[in-house]
C-alpha positions in Angstrom: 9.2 5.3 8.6 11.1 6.4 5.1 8.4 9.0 5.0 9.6 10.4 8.5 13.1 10.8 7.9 12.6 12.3 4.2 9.8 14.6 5.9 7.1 13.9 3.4 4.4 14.4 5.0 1.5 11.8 6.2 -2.4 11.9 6.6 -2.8 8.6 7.9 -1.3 5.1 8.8 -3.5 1.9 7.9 -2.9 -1.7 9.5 -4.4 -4.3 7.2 -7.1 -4.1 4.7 -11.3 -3.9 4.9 -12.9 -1.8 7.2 -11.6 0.5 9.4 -12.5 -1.2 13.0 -10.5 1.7 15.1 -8.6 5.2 14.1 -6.8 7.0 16.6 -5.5 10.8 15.6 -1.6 10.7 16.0 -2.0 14.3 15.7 -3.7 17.4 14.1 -2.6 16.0 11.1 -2.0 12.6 11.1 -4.0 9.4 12.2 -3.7 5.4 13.4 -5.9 3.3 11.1 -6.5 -0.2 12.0 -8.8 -2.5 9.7 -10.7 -5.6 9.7 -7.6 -8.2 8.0 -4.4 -7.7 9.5 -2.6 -8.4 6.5 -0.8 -5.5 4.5 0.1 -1.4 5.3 -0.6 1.7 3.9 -0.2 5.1 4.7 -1.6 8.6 2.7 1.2 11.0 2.0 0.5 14.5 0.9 0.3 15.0 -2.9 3.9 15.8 -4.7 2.6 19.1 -6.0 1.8 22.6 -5.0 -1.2 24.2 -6.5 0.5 26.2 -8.8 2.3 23.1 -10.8 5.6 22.9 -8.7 6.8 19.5 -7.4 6.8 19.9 -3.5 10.1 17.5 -2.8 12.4 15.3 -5.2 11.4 12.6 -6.8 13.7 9.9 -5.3 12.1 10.6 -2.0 8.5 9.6 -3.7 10.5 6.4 -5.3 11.7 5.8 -1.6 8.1 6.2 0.2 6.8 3.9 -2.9 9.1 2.0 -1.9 8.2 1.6 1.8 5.1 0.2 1.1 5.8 -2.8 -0.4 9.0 -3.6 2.4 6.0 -2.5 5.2 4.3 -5.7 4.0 7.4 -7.4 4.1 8.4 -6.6 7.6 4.2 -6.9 8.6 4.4 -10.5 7.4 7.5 -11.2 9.8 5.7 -9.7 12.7 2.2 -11.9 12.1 4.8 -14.9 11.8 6.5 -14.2 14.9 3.3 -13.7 17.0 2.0 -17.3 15.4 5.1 -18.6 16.5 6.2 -17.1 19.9 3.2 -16.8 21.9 0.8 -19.5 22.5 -2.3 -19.0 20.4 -4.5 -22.0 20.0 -4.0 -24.0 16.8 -6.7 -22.3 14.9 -5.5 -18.7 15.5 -2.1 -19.4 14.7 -2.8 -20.9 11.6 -4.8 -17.9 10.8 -1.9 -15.6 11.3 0.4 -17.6 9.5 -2.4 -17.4 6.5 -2.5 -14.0 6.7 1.3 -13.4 7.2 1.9 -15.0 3.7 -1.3 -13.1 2.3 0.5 -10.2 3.1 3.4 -11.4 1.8 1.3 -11.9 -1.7 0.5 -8.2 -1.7 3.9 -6.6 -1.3 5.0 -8.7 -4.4 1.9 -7.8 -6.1 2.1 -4.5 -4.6 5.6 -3.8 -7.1 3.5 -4.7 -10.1 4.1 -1.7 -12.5 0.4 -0.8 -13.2 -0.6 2.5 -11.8 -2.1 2.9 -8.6 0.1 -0.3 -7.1 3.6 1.2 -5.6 5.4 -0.2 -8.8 3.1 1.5 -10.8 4.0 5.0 -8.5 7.6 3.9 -9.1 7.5 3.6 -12.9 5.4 6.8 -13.2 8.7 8.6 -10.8 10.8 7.0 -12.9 9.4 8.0 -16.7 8.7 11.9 -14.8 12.7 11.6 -13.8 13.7 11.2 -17.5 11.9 13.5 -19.1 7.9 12.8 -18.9 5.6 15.6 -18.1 2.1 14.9 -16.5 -0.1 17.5 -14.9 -1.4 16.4 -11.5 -4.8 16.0 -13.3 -3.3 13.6 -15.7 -1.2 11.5 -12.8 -4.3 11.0 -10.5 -6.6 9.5 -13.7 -3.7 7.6 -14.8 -3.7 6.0 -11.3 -7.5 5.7 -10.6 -7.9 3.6 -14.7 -4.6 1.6 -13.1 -6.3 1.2 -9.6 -9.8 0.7 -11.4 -8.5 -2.1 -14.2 -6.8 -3.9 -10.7 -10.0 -4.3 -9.2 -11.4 -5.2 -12.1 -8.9 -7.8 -12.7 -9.1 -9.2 -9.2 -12.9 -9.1 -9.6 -12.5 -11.9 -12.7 -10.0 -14.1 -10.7 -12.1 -14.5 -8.0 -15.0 -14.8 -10.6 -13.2 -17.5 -12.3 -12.0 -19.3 -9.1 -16.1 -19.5 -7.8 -17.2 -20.8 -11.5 -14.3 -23.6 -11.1 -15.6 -24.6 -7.7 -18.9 -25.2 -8.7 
């Protein structure tokens, strides 16, 4: 929604995490994603640069859209509560959406890390551009695929580490 009203522009929508089970085109130039776990959001925006170097909107409205992801998991959370809650679901199914309500939970929290390619990585990248820093678009994008890349990684060894313990 934040992207809306600051008219950055978006490719696509994404419901939960995994495969994409369904994707709907909103328009010619936008689309509905929905994946396999309903837990956590994310949407594509259009890069912040033109092809010539210039920045294509102010920063701030980046920082907002950043942002927006985490508080989408916030508000995503809420909803998978209410529907565990509200309607009737047998016990099974509502413990699974309460599960997956405070997995999404987890990731917006985890989501404001500051390591590049996570939203509080975007936001400390905006902020360090807004005082001063100077990256080409090159530069930004392998800053955030190492960040994105040393994440997985990272989450890789936990779960590593977690199977070892169990056995």
């Amino acid at each position: 929604m934040v992207s809306i009203l600051l008219r950055v522009p978006v490719r696509f929508i994404a419901i939960g995490l995994g495969p994409t089970i369904w994707r709907q085109p909103l328009n010619r130039d936008m689309q509905l994603i929905l994946r396999a776990v309903p837990t956590g959001m994310s949407i594509g925006v259009v890069g912040r640069w033109a092809d010539d170097g210039r920045t294509l909107r102010p920063i701030r409205h980046d920082m907002l859209v950043a942002l927006g992801g985490p508080i989408a998991s916030f508000l995503f959370s809420a909803l998978l509560v209410v529907l565990a809650t509200v309607i009737p679901y047998s016990p099974a199914i509502q413990a699974w959406l309460t599960r997956m309500a405070a997995f999404s939970t987890v990731l917006g929290f985890l989501n404001l890390i500051p390591l590049p390619g996570l939203d509080g990585g975007h936001l400390l990248m905006l902020t360090a551009t807004s005082l001063g820093l100077r990256l080409s678009p090159q530069q930004e994008i392998a800053i955030h695929r190492v960040g994105l890349q040393l994440t997985a990684i990272a989450c890789i060894v936990v779960l590593a580490v977690h199977l070892v313990g169990r056995l």
